[in-house]
BANU-71421 format. One record per residue (C-alpha): y, z, x; residue number from 1. Coordinates in nm, 3 decimals. Each point is the difference from the previous one (the first is absolute). Example, Ala and Ser with C-alpha at 12.3 -4.5 7.8 and 13.67 -1.06 7.14 Angstrom:
BEGIN
+---------+---------+---------+-----+
!       Y !       Z !       X !   k !
+---------+---------+---------+-----+
!  -0.450 !   0.780 !   1.230 !   1 !
!   0.344 !  -0.066 !   0.137 !   2 !
+---------+---------+---------+-----+
END
This chain:
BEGIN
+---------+---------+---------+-----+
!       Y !       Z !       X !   k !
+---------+---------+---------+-----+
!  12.776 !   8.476 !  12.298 !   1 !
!   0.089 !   0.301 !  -0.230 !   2 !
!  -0.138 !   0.212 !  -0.339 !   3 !
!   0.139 !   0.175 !  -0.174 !   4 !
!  -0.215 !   0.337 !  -0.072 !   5 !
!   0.002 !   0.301 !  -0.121 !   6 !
!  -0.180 !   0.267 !  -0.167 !   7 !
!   0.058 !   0.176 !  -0.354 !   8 !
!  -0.148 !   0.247 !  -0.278 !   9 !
!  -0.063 !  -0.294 !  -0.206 !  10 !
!  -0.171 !  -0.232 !   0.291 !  11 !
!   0.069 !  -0.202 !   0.313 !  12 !
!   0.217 !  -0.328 !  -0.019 !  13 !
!  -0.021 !  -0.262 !   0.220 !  14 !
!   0.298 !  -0.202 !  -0.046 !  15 !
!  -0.157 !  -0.351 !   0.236 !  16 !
!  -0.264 !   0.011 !  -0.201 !  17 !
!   0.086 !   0.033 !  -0.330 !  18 !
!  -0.021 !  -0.354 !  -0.167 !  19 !
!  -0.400 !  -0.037 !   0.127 !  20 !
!  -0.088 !   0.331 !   0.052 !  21 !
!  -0.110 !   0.144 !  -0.347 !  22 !
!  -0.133 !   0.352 !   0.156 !  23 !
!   0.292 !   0.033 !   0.223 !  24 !
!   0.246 !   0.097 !  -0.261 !  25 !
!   0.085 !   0.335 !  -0.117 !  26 !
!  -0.277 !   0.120 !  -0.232 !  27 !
!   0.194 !   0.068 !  -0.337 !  28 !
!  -0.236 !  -0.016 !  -0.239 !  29 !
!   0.059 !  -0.370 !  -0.065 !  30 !
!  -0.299 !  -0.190 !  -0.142 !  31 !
!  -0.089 !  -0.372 !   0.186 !  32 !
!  -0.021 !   0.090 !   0.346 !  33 !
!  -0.264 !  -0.068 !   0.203 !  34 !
!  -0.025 !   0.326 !   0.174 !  35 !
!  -0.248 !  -0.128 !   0.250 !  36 !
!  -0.063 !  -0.144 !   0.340 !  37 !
!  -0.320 !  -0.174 !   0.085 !  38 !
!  -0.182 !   0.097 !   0.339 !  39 !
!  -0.167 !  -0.293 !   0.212 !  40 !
!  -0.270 !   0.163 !   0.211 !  41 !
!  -0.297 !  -0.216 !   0.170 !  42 !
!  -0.202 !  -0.068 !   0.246 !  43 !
!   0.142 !  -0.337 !   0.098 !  44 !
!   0.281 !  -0.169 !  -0.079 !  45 !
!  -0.189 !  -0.305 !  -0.232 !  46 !
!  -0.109 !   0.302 !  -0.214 !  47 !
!   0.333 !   0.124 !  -0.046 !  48 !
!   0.156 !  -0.335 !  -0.139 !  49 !
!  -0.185 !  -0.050 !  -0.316 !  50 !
!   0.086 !   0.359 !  -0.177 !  51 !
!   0.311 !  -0.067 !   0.152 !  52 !
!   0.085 !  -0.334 !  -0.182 !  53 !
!  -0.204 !   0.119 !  -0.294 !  54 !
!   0.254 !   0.301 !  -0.046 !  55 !
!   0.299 !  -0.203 !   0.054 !  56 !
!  -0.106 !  -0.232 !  -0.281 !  57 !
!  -0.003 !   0.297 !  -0.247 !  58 !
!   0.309 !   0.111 !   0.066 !  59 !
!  -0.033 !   0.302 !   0.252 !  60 !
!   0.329 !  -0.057 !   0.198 !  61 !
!  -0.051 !   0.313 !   0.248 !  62 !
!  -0.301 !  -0.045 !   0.265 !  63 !
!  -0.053 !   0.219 !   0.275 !  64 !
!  -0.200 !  -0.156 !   0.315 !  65 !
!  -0.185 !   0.247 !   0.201 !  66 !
!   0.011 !  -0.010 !   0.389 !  67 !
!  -0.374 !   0.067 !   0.015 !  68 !
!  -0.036 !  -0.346 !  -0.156 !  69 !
!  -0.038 !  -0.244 !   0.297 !  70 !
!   0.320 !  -0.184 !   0.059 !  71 !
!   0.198 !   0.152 !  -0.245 !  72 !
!   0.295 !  -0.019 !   0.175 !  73 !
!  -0.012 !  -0.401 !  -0.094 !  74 !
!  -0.106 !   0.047 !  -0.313 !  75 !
!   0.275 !   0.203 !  -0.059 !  76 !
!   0.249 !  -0.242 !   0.198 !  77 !
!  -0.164 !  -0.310 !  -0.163 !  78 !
!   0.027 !   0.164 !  -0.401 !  79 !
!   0.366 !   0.135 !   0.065 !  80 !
!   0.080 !  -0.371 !   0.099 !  81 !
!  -0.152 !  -0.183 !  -0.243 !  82 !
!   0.025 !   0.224 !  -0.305 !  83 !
!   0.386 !   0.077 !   0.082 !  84 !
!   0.130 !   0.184 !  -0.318 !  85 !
!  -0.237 !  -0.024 !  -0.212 !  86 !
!  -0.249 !   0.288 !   0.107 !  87 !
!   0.061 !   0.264 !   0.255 !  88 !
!  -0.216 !   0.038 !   0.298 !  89 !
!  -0.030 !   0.353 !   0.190 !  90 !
!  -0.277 !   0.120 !   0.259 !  91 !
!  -0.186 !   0.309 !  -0.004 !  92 !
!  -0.209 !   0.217 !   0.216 !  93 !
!   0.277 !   0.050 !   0.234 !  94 !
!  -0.055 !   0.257 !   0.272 !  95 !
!   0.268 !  -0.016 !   0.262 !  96 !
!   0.340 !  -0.111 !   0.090 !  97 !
!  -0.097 !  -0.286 !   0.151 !  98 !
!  -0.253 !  -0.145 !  -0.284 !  99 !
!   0.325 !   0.049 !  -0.210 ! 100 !
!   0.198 !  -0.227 !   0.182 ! 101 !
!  -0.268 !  -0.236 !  -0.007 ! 102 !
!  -0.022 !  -0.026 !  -0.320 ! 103 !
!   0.365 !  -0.043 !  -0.083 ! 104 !
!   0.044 !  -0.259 !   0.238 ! 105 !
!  -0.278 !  -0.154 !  -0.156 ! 106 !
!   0.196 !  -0.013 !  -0.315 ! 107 !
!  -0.127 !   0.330 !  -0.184 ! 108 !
!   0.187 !   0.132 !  -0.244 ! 109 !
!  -0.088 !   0.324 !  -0.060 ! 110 !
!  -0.274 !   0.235 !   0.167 ! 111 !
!  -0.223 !   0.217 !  -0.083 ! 112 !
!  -0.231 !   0.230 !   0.210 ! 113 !
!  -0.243 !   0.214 !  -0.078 ! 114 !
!   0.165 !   0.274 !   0.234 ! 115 !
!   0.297 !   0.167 !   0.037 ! 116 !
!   0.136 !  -0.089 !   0.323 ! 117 !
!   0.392 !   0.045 !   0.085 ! 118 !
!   0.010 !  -0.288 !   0.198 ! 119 !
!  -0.130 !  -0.237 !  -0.238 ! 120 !
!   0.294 !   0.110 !  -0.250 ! 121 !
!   0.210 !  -0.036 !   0.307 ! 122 !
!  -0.047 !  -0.328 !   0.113 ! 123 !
!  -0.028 !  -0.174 !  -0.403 ! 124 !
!   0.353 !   0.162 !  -0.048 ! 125 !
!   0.145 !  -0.112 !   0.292 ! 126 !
!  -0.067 !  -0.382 !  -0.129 ! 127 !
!   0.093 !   0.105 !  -0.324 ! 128 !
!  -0.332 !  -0.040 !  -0.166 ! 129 !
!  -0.216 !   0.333 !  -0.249 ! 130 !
!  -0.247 !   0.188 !   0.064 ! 131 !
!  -0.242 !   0.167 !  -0.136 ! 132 !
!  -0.189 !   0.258 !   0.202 ! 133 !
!  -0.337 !   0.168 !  -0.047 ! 134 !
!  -0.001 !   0.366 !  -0.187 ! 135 !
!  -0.245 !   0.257 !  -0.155 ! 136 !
!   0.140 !   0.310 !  -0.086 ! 137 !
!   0.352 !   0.104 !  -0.106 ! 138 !
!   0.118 !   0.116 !   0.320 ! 139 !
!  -0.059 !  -0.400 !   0.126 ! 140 !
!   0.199 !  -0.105 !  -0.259 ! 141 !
!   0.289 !   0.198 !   0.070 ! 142 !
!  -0.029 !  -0.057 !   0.396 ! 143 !
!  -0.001 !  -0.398 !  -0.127 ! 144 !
!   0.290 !   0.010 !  -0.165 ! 145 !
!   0.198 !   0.250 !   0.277 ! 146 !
!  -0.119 !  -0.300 !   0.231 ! 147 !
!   0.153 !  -0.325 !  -0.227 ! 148 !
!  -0.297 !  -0.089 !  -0.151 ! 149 !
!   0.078 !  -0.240 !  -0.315 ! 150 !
!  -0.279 !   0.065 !  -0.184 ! 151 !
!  -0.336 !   0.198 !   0.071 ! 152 !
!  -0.339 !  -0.096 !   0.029 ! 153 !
!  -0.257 !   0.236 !  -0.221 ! 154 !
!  -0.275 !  -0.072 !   0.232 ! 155 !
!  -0.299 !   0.053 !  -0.045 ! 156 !
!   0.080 !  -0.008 !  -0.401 ! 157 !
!  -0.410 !   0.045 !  -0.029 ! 158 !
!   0.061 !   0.321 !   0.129 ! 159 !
!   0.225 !   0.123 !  -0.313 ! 160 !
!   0.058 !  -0.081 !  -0.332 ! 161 !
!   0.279 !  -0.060 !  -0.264 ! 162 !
!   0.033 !   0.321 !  -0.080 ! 163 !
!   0.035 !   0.125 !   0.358 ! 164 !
!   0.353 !  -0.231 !   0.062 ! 165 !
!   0.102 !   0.094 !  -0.374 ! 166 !
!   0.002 !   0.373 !   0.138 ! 167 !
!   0.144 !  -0.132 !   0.343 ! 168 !
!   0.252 !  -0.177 !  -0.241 ! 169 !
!   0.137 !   0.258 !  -0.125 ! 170 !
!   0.035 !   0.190 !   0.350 ! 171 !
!   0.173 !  -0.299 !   0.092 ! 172 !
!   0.158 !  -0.257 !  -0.192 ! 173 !
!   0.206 !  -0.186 !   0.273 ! 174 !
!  -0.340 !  -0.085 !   0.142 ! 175 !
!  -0.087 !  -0.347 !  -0.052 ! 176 !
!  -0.397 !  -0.065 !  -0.005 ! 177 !
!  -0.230 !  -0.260 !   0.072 ! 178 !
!  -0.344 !   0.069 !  -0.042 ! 179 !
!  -0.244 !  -0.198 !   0.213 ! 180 !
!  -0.355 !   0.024 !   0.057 ! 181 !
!  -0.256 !  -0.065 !  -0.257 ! 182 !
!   0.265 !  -0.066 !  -0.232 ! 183 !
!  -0.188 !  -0.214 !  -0.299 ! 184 !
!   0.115 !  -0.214 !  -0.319 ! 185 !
!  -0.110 !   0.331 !  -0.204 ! 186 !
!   0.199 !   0.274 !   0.198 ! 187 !
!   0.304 !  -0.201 !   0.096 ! 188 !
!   0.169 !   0.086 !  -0.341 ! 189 !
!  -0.087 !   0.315 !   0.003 ! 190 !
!   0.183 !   0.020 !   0.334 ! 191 !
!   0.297 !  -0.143 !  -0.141 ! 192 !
!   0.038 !   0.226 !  -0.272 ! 193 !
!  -0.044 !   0.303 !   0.234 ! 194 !
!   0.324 !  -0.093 !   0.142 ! 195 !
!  -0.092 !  -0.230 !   0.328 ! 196 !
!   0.254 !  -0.321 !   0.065 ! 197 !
!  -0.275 !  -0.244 !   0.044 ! 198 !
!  -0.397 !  -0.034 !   0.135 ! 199 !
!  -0.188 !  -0.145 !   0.259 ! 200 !
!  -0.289 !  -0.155 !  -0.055 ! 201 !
!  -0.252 !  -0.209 !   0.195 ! 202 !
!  -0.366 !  -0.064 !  -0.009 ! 203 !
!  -0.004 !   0.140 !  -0.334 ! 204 !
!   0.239 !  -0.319 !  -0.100 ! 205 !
!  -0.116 !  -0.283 !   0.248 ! 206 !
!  -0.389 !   0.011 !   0.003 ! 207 !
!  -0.134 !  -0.279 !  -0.150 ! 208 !
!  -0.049 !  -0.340 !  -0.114 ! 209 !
!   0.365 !  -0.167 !  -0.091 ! 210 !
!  -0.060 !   0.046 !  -0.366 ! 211 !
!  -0.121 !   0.294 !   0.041 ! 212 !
!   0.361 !   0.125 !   0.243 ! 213 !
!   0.240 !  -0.166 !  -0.287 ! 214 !
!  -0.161 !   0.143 !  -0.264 ! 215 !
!   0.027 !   0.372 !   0.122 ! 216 !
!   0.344 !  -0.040 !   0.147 ! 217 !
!   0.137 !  -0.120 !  -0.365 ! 218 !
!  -0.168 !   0.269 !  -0.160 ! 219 !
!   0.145 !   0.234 !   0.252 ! 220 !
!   0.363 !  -0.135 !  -0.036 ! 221 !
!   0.010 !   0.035 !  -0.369 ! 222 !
!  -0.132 !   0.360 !   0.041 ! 223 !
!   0.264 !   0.083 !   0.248 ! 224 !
!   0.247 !  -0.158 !  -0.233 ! 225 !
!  -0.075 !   0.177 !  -0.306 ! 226 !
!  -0.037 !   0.356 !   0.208 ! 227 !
!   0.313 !   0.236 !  -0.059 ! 228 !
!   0.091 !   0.214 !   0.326 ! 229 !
!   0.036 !   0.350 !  -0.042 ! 230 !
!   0.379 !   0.128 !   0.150 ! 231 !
!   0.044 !   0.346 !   0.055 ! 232 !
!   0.327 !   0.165 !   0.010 ! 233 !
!   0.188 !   0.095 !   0.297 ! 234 !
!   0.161 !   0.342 !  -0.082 ! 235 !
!   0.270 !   0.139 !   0.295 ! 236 !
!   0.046 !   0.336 !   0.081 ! 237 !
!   0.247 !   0.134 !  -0.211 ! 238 !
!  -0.197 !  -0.187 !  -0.327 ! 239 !
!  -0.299 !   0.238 !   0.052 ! 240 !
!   0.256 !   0.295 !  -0.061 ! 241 !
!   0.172 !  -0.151 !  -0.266 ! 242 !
!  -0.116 !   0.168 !  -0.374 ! 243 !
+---------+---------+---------+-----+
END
């Protein structure tokens, strides 16, 4: 197994995943990708299956399966399998080392925690899968990216607005964002066009009748396709000088 990642001003590439992976490519500006991934959270596994078909159907190609959803590990084994290519299948709410390695040898293919925690970035690297840890402030966000991380996790998002990462933004540009955390249909643009890569959003996507799950996640991938990012400029040094 092997990626190919790495991190830039203008976003985060992920070169496995780029033919399924909409949100995994380098955020450019582009117009048409999806920009999200869907989180599966429940209290059994039964009640995790219907959002989770029900997204699939609309086109969401990016789900993330949390570990506090009972036997998650097969779900994520038993999606990976029999949706091959045509979605990919991460886990989430990974704590430790060792839940990493579960999950990639139950067929994850990228994780996210809500932490950061070296070890976790550790152990995904060494089987060549990303990660996205858990961050807060600025200073989390650096130590991510000092520590591999491919991407970082705005988490709680509730916690902070737009505005907050456009001003983060422009701190630091080669940070790439995903908010997640009472991320809704209404705010997820407005994340987008404060500069972050893609969004995370769960309950505020899956709750719901089936009608109720495909309507919302179509509105919510049209939105996300008609949002423009915001880039800011990386300046060196010497440019700040220059007159």
């Amino acid at each position: 197994m092997s990626a190919s990642l790495s991190v830039t001003s203008a976003g985060w590439t992920c070169e496995r995943f780029r033919a399924r992976c909409d949100w995994a490519r380098p955020s450019t500006g582009e117009r048409g990708r999806q920009r999200v991934f869907a989180i599966v959270r429940s209290k059994t596994y039964d009640e995790a299956s219907a959002p989770t078909d029900t997204l699939l159907s609309v086109g969401i190609t990016s789900l993330e399966i949390s570990l506090t959803t009972p036997f998650a590990l097969e779900a994520v084994t038993t999606l990976t399998r029999e949706l091959g290519d045509d979605a990919v299948i991460g886990a989430g709410t990974v704590l430790d080392g060792m839940s990493a390695r579960m999950a990639v040898d139950a067929g994850a293919r990228f994780l996210v925690s809500p932490i950061l925690d070296a070890e976790v970035i550790r152990t995904a690297h060494r089987y060549g899968v990303p990660v996205f840890p858990g961050v807060s402030t600025p200073t989390e966000m650096v130590r991510a990216l000092e520590l591999g991380a491919d991407a970082v996790k705005l988490f709680p998002a509730s916690a902070h607005d737009p505005s907050w990462l456009r001003e983060v933004r422009a701190a630091l540009p080669q940070v790439p964002v995903l908010p997640t955390g009472g991320v809704t249909v209404d705010s997820a643009p407005e994340w987008i066009a404060a500069g972050a890569v893609a969004v995370g959003t769960g309950s505020a996507l899956s709750e719901g009748d089936r009608d109720t799950v495909a309507k919302r996640a179509s509105e919510l991938l049209t939105r996300l396709a008609e949002a423009t990012p915001e880039l800011p400029t990386t300046l060196g040094a010497a440019d700040r000088y220059e007159d």
